[in-house]
PDB file with SEQRES, HELIX, SHEET and CRYST1 records, atoms N, CA, C and O in Angstrom:
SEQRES   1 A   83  UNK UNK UNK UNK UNK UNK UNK UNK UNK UNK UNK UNK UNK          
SEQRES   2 A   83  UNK UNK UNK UNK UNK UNK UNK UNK UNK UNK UNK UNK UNK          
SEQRES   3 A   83  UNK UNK UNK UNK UNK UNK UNK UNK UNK UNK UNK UNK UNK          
SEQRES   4 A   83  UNK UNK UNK UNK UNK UNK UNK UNK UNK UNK UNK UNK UNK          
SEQRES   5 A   83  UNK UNK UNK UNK UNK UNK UNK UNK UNK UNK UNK UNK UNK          
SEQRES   6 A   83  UNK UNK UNK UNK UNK UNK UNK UNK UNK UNK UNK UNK UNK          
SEQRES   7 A   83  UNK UNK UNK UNK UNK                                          
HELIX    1 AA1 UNK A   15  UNK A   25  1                                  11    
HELIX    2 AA2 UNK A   29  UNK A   37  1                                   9    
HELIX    3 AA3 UNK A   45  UNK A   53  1                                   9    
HELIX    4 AA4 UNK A   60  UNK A   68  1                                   9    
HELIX    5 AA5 UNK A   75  UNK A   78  1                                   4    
CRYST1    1.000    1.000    1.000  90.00  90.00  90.00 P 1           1          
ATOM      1  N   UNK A   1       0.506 109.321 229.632  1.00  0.00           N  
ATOM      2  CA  UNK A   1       0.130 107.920 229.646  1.00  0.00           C  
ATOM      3  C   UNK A   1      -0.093 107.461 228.210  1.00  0.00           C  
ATOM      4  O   UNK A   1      -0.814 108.091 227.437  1.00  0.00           O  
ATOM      5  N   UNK A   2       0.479 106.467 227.918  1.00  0.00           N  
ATOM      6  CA  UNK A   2       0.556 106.095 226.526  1.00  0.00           C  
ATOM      7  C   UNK A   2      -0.964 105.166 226.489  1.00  0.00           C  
ATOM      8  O   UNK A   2      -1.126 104.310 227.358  1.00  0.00           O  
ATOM      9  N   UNK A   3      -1.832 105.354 225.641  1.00  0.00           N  
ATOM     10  CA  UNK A   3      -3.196 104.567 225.280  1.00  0.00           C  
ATOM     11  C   UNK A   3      -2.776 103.513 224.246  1.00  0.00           C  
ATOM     12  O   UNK A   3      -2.244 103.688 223.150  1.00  0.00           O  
ATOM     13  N   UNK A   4      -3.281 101.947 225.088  1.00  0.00           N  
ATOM     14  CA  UNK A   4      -3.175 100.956 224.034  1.00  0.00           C  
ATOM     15  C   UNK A   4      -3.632 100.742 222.208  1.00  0.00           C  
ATOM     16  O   UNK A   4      -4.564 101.245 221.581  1.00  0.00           O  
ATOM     17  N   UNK A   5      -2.641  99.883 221.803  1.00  0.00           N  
ATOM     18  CA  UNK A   5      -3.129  99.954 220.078  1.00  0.00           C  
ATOM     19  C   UNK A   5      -3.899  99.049 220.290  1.00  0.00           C  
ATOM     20  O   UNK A   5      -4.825  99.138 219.483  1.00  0.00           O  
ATOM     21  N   UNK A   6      -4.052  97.980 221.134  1.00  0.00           N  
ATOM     22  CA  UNK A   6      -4.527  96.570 220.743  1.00  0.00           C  
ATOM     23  C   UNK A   6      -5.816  96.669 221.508  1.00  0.00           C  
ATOM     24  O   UNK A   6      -5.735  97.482 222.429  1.00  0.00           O  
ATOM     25  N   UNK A   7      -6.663  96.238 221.425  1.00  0.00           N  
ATOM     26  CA  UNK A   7      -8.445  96.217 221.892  1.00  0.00           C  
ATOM     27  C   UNK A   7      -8.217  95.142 223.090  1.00  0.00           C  
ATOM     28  O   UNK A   7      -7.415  94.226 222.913  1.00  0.00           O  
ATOM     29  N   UNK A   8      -8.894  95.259 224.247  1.00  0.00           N  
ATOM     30  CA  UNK A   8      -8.951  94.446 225.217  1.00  0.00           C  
ATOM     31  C   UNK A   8      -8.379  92.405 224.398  1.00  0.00           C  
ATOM     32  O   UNK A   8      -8.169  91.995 223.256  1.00  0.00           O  
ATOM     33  N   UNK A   9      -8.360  91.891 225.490  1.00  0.00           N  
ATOM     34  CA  UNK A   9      -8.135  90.496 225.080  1.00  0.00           C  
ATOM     35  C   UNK A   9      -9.097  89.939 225.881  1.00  0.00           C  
ATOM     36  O   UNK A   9      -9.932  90.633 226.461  1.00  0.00           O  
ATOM     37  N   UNK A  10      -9.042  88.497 225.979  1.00  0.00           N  
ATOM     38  CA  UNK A  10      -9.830  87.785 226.712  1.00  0.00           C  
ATOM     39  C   UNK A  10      -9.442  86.646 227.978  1.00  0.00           C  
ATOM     40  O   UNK A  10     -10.041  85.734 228.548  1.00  0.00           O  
ATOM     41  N   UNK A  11      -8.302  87.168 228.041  1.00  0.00           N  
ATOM     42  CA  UNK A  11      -7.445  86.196 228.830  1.00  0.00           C  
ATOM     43  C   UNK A  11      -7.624  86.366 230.153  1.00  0.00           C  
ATOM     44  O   UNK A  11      -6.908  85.604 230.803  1.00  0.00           O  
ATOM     45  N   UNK A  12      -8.559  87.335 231.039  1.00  0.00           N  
ATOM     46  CA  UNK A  12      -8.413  87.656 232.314  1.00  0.00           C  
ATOM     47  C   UNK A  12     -10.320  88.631 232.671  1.00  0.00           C  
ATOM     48  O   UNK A  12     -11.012  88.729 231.657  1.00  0.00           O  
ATOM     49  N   UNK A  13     -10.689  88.982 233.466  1.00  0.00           N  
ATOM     50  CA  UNK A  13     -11.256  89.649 233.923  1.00  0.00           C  
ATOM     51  C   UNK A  13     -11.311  90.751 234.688  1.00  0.00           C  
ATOM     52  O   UNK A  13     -12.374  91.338 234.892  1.00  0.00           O  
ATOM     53  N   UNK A  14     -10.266  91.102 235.139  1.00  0.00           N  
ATOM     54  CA  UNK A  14     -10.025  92.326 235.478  1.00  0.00           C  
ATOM     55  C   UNK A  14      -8.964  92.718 235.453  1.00  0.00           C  
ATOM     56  O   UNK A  14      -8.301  93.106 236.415  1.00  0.00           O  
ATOM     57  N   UNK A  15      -8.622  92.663 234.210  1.00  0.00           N  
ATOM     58  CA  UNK A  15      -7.741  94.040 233.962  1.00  0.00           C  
ATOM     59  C   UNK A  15      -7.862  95.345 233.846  1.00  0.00           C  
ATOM     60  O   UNK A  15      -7.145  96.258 234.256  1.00  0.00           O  
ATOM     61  N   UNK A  16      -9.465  95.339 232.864  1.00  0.00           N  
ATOM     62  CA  UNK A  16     -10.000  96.653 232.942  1.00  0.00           C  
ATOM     63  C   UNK A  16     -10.151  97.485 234.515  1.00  0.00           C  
ATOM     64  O   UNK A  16      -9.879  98.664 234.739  1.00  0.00           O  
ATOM     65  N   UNK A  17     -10.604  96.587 235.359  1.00  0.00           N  
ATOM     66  CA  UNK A  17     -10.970  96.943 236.302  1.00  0.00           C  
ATOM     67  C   UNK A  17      -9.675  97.618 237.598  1.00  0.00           C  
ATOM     68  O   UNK A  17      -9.899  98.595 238.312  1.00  0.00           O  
ATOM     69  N   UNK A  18      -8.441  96.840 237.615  1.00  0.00           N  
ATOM     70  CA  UNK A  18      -7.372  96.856 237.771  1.00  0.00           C  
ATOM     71  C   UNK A  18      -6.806  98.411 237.197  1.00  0.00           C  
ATOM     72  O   UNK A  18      -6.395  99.322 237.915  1.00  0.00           O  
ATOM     73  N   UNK A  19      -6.884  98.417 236.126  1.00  0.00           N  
ATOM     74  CA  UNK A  19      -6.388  99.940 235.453  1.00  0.00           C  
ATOM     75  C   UNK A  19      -7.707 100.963 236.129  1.00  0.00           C  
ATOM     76  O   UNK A  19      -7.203 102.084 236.212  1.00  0.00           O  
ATOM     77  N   UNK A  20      -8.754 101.012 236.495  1.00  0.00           N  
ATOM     78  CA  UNK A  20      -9.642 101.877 236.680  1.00  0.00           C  
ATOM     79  C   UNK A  20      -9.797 102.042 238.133  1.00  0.00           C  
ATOM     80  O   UNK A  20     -10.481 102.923 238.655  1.00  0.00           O  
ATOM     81  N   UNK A  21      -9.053 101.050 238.816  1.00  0.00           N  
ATOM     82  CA  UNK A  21      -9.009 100.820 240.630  1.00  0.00           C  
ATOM     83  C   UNK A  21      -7.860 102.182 240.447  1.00  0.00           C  
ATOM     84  O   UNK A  21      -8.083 103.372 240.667  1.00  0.00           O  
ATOM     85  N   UNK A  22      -6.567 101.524 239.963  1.00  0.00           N  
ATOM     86  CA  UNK A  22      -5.389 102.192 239.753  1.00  0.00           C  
ATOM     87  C   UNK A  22      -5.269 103.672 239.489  1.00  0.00           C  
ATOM     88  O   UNK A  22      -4.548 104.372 240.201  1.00  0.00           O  
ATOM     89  N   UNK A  23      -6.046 104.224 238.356  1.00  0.00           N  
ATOM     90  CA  UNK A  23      -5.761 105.315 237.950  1.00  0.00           C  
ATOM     91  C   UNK A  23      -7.396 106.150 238.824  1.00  0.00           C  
ATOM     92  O   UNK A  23      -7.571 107.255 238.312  1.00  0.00           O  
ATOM     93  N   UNK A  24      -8.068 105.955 239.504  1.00  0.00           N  
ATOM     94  CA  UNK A  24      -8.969 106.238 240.455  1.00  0.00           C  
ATOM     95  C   UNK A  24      -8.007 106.548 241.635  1.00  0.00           C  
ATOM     96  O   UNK A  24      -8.113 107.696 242.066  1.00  0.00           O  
ATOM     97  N   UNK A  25      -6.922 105.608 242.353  1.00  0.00           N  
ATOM     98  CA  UNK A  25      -6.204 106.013 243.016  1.00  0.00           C  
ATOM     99  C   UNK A  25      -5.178 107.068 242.970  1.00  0.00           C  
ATOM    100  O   UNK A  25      -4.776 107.689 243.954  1.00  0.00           O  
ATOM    101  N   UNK A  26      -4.707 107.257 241.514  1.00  0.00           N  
ATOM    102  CA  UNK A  26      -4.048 108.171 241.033  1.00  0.00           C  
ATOM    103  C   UNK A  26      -2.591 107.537 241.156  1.00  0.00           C  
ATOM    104  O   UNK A  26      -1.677 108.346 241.317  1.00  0.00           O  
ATOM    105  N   UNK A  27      -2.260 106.156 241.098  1.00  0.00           N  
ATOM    106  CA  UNK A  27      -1.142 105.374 241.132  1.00  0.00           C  
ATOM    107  C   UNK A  27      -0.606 104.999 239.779  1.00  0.00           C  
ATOM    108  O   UNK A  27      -1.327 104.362 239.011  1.00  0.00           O  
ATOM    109  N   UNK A  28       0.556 105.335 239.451  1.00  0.00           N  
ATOM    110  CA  UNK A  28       1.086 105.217 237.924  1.00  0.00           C  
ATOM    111  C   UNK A  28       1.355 103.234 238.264  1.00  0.00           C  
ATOM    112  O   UNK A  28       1.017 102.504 239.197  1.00  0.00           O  
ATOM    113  N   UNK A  29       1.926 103.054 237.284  1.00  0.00           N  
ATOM    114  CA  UNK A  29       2.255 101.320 236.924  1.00  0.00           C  
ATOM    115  C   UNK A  29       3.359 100.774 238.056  1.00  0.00           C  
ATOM    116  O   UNK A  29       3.317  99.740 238.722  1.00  0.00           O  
ATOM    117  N   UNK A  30       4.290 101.763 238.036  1.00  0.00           N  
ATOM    118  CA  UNK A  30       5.323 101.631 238.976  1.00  0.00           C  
ATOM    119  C   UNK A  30       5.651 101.462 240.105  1.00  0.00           C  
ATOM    120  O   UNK A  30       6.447 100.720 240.679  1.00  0.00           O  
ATOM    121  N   UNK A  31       4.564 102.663 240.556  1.00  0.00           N  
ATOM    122  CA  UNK A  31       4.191 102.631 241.976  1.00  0.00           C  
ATOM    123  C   UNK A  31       3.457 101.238 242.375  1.00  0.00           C  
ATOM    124  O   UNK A  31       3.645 100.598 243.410  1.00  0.00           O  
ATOM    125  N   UNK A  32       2.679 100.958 241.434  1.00  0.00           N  
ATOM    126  CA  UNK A  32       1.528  99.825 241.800  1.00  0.00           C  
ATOM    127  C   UNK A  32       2.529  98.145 241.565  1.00  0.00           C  
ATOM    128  O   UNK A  32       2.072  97.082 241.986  1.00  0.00           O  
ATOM    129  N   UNK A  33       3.468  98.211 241.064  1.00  0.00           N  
ATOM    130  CA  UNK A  33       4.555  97.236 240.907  1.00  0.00           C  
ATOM    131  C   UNK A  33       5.433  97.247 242.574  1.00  0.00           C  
ATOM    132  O   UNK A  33       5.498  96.206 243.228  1.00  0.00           O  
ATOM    133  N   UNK A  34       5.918  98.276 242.972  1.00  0.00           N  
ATOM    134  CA  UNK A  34       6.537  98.435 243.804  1.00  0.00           C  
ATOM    135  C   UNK A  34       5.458  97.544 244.981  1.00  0.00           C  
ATOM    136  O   UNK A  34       5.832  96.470 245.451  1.00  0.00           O  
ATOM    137  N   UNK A  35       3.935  98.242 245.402  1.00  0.00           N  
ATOM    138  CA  UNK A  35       3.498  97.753 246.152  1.00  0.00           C  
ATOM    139  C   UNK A  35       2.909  96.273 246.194  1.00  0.00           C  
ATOM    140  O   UNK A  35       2.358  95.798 247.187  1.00  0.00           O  
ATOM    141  N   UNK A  36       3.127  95.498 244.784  1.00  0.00           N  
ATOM    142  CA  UNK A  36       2.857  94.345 244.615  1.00  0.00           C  
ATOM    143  C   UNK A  36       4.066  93.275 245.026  1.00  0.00           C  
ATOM    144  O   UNK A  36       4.073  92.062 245.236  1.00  0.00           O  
ATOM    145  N   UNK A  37       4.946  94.173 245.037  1.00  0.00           N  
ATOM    146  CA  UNK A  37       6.424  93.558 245.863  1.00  0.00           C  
ATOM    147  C   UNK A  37       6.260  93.364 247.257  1.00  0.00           C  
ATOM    148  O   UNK A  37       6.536  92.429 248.009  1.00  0.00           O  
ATOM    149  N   UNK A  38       5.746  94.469 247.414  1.00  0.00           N  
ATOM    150  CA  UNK A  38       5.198  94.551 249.186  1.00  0.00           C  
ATOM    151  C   UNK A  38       4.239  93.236 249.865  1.00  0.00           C  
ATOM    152  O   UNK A  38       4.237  93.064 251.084  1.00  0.00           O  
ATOM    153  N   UNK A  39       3.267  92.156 248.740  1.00  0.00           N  
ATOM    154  CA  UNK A  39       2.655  91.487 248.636  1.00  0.00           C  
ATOM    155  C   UNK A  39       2.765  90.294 248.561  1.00  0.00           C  
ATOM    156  O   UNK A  39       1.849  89.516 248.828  1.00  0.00           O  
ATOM    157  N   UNK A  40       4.575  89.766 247.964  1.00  0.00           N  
ATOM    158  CA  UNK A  40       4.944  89.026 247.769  1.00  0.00           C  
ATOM    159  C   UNK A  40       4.600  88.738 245.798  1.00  0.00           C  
ATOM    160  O   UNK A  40       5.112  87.749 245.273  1.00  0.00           O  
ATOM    161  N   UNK A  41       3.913  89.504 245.127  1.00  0.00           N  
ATOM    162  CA  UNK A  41       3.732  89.673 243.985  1.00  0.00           C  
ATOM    163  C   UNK A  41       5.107  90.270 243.256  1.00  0.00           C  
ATOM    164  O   UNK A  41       5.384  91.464 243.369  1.00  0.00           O  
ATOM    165  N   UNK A  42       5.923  89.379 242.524  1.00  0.00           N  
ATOM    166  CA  UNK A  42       6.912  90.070 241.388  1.00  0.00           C  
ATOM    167  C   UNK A  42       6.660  89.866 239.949  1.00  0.00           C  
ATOM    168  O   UNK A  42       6.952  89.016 239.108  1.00  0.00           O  
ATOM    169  N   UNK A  43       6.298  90.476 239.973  1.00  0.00           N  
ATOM    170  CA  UNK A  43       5.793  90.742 238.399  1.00  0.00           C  
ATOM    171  C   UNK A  43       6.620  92.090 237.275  1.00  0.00           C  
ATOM    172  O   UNK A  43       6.783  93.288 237.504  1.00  0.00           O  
ATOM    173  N   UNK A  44       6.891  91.491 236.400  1.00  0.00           N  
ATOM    174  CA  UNK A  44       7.413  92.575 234.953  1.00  0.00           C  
ATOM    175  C   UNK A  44       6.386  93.669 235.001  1.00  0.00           C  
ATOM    176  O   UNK A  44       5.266  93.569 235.502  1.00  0.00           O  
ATOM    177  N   UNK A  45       6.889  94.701 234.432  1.00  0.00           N  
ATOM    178  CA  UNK A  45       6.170  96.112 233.970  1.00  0.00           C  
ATOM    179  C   UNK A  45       5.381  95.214 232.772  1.00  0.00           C  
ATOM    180  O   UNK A  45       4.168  95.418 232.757  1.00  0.00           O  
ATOM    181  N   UNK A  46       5.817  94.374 231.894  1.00  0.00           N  
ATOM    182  CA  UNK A  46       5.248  93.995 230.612  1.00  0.00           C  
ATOM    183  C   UNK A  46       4.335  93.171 230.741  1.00  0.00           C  
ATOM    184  O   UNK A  46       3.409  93.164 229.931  1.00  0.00           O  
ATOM    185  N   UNK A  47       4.384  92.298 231.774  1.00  0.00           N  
ATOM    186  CA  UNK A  47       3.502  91.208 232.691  1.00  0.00           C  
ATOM    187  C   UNK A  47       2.188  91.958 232.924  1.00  0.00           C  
ATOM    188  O   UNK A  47       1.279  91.734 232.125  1.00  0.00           O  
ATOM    189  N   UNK A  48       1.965  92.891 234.002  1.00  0.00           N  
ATOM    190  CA  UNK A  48       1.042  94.274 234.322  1.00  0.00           C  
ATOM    191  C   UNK A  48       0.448  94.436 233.264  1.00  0.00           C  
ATOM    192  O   UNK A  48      -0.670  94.000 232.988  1.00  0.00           O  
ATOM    193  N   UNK A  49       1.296  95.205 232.454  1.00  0.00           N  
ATOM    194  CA  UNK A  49       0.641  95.107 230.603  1.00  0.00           C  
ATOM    195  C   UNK A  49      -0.747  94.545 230.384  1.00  0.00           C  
ATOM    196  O   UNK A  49      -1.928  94.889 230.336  1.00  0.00           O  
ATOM    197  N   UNK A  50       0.228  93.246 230.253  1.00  0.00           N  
ATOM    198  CA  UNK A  50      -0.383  92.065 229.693  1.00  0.00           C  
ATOM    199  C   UNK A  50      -1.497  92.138 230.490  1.00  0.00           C  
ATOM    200  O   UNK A  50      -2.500  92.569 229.922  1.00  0.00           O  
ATOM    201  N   UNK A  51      -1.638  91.739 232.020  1.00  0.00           N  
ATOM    202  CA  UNK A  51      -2.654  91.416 232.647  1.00  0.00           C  
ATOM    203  C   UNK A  51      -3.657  92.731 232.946  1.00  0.00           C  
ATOM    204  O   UNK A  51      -4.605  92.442 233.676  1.00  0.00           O  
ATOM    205  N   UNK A  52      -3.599  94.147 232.493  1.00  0.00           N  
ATOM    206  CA  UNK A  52      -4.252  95.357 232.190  1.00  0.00           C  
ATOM    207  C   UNK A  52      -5.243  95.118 230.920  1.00  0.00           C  
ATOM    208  O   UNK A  52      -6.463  95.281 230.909  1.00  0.00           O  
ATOM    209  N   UNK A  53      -4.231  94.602 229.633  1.00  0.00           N  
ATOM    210  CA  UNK A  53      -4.742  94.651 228.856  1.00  0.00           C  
ATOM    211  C   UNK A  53      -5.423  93.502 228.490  1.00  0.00           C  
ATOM    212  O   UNK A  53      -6.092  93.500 227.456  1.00  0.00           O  
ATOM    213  N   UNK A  54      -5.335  92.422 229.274  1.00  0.00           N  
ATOM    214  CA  UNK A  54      -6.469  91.454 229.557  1.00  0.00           C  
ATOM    215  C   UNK A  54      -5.560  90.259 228.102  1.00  0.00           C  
ATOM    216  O   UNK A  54      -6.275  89.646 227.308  1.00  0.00           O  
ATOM    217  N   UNK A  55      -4.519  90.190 228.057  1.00  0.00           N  
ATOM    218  CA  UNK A  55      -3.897  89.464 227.274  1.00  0.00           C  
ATOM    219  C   UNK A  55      -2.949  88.208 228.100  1.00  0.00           C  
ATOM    220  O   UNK A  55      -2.380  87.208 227.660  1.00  0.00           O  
ATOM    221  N   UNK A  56      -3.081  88.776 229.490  1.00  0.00           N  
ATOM    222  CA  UNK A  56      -2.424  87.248 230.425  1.00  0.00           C  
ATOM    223  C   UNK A  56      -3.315  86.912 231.167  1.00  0.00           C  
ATOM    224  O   UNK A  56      -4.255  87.595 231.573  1.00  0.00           O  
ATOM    225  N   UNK A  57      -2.959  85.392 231.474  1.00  0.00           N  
ATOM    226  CA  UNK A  57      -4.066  84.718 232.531  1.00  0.00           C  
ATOM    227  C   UNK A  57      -3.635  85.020 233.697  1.00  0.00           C  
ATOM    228  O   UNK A  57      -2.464  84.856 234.042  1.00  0.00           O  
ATOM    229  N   UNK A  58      -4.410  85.423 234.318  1.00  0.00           N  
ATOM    230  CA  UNK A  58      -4.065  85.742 236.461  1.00  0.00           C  
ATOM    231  C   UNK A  58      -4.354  84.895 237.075  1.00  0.00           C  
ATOM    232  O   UNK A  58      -5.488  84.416 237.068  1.00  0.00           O  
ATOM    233  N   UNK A  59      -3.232  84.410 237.893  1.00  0.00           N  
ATOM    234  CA  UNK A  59      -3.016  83.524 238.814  1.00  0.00           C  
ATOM    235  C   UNK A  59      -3.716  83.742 240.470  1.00  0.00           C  
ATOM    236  O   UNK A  59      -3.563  84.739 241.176  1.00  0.00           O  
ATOM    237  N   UNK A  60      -4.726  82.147 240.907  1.00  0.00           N  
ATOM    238  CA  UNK A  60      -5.701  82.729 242.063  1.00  0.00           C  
ATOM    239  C   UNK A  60      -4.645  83.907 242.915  1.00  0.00           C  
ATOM    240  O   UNK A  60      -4.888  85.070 243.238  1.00  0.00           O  
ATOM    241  N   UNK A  61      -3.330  83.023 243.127  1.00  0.00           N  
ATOM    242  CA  UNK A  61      -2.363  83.804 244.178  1.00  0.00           C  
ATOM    243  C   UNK A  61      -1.983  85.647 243.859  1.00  0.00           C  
ATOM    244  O   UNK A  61      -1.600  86.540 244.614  1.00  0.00           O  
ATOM    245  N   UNK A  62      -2.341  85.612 242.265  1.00  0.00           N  
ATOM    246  CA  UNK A  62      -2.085  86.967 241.844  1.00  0.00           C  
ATOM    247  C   UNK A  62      -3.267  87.985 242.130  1.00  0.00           C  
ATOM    248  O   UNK A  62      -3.190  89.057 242.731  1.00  0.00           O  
ATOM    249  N   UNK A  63      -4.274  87.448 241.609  1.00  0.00           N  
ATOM    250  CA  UNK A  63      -5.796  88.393 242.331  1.00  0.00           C  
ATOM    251  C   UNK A  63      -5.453  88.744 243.642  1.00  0.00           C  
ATOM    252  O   UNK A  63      -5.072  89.853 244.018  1.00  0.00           O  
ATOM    253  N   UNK A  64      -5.608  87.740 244.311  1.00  0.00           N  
ATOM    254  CA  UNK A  64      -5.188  88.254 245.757  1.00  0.00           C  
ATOM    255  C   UNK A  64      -4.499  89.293 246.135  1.00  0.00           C  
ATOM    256  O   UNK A  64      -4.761  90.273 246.833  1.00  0.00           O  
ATOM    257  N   UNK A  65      -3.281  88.817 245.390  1.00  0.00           N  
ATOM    258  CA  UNK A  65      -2.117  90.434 246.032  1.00  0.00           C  
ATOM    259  C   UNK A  65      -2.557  91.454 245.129  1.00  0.00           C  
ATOM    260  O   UNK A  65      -2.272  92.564 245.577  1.00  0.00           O  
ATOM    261  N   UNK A  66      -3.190  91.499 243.940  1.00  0.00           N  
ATOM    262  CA  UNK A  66      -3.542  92.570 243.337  1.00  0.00           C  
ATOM    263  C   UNK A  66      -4.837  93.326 244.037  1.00  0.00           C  
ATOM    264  O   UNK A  66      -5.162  94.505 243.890  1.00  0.00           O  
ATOM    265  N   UNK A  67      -5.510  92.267 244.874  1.00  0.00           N  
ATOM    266  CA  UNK A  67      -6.748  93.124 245.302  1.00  0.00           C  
ATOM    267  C   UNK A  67      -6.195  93.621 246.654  1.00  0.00           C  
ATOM    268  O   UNK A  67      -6.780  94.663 246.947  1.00  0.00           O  
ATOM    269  N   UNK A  68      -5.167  93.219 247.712  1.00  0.00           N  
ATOM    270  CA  UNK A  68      -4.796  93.750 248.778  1.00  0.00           C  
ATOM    271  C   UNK A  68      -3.874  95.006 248.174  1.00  0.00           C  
ATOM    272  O   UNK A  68      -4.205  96.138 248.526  1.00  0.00           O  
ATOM    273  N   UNK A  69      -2.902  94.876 247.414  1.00  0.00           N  
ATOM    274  CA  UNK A  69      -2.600  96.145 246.500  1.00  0.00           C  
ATOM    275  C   UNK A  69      -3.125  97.242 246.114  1.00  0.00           C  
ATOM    276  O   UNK A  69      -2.523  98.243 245.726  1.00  0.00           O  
ATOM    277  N   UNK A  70      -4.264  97.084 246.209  1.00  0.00           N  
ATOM    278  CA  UNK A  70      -5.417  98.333 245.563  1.00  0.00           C  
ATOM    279  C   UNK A  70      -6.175  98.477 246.934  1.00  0.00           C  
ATOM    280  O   UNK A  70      -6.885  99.442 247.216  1.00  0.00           O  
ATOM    281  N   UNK A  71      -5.963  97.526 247.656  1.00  0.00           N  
ATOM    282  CA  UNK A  71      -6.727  98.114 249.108  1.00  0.00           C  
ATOM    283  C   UNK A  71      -8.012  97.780 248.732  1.00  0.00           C  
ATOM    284  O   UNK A  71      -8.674  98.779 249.014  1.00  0.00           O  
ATOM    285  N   UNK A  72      -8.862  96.814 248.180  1.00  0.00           N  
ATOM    286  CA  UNK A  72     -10.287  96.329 247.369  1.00  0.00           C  
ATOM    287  C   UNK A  72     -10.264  94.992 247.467  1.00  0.00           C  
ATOM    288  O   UNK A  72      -9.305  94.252 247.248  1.00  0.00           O  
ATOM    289  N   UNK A  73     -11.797  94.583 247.942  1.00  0.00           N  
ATOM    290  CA  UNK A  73     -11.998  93.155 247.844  1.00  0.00           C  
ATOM    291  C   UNK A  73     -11.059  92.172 246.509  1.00  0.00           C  
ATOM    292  O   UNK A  73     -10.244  92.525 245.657  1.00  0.00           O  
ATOM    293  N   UNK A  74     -11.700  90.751 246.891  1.00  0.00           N  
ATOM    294  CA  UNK A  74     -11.313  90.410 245.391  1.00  0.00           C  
ATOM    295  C   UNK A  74     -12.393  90.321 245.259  1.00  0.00           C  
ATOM    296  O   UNK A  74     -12.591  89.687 244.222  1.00  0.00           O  
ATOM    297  N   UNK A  75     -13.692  90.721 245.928  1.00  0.00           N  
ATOM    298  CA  UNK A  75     -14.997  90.567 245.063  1.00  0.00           C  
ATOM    299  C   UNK A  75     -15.068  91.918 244.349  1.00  0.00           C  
ATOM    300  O   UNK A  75     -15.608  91.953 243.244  1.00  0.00           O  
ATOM    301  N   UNK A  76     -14.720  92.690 244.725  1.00  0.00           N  
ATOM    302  CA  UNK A  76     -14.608  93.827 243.695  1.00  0.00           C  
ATOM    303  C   UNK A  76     -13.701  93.961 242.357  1.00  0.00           C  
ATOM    304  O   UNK A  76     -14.080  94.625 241.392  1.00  0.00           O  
ATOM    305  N   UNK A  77     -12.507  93.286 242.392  1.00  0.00           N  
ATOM    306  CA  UNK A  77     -11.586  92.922 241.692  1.00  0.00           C  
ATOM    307  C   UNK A  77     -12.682  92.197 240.636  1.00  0.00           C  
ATOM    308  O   UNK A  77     -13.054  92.803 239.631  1.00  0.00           O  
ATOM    309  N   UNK A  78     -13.158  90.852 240.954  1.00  0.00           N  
ATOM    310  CA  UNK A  78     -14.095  89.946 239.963  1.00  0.00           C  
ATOM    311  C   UNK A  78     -15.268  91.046 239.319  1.00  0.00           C  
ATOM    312  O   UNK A  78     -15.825  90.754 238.261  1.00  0.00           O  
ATOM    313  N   UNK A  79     -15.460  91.794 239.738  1.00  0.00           N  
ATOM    314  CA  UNK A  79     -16.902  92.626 239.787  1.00  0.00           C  
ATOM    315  C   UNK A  79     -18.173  92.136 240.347  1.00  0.00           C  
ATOM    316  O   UNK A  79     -19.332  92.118 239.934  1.00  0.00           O  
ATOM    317  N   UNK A  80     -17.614  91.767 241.361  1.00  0.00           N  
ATOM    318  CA  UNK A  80     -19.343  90.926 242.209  1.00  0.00           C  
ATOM    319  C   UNK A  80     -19.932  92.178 242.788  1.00  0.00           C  
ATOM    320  O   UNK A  80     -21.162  92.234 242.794  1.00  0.00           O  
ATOM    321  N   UNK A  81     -19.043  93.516 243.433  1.00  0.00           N  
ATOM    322  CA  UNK A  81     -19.574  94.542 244.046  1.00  0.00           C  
ATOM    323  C   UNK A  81     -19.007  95.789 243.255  1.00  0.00           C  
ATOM    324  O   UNK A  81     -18.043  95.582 242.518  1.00  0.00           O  
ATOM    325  N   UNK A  82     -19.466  96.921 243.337  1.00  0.00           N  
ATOM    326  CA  UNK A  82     -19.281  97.751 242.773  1.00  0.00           C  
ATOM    327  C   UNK A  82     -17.933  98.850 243.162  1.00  0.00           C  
ATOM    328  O   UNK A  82     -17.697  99.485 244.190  1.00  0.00           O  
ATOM    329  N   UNK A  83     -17.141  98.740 241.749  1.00  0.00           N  
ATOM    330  CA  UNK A  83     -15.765  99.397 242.465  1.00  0.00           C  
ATOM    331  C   UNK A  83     -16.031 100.850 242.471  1.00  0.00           C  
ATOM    332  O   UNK A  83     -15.200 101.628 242.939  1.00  0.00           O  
TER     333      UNK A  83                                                      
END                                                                             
């Protein structure tokens, strides 16, 4: 797994959380792309990136399929409950 150069951004709120749902599941990027297809979510590998590394804004419609994706609230997604 390649570790980012660039320090979190500020463009999103859970990205961190998103990468730590993810790699808790033991799901690489790919896999977790594939099942965001399953969601109606199409999104770039570079997009993911972005919204991991908290450098894109997430769309309400995107939380959603990202939190049914991970099988997790979106209150857990926001951090209202504990992932």
């Amino acid at each position: 797994m390649k570790h980012r150069k660039e320090p979190p951004g500020d463009k999103n709120i859970i990205g961190t959380r998103v990468i730590a749902i993810r790699n808790a599941k033991r799901m690489k990027q790919k896999d977790f792309l594939a099942k965001l297809q399953t969601f109606g979510l199409d999104i770039s590998p570079t997009s993911l990136s972005r919204v991991e590394g908290q450098h894109r804004l997430v769309q309400d419609y995107e939380v959603v399929a990202i939190a049914k994706a991970l099988e997790v609230s979106v209150g857990e997604l926001l951090g209202e409950t504990e992932v």
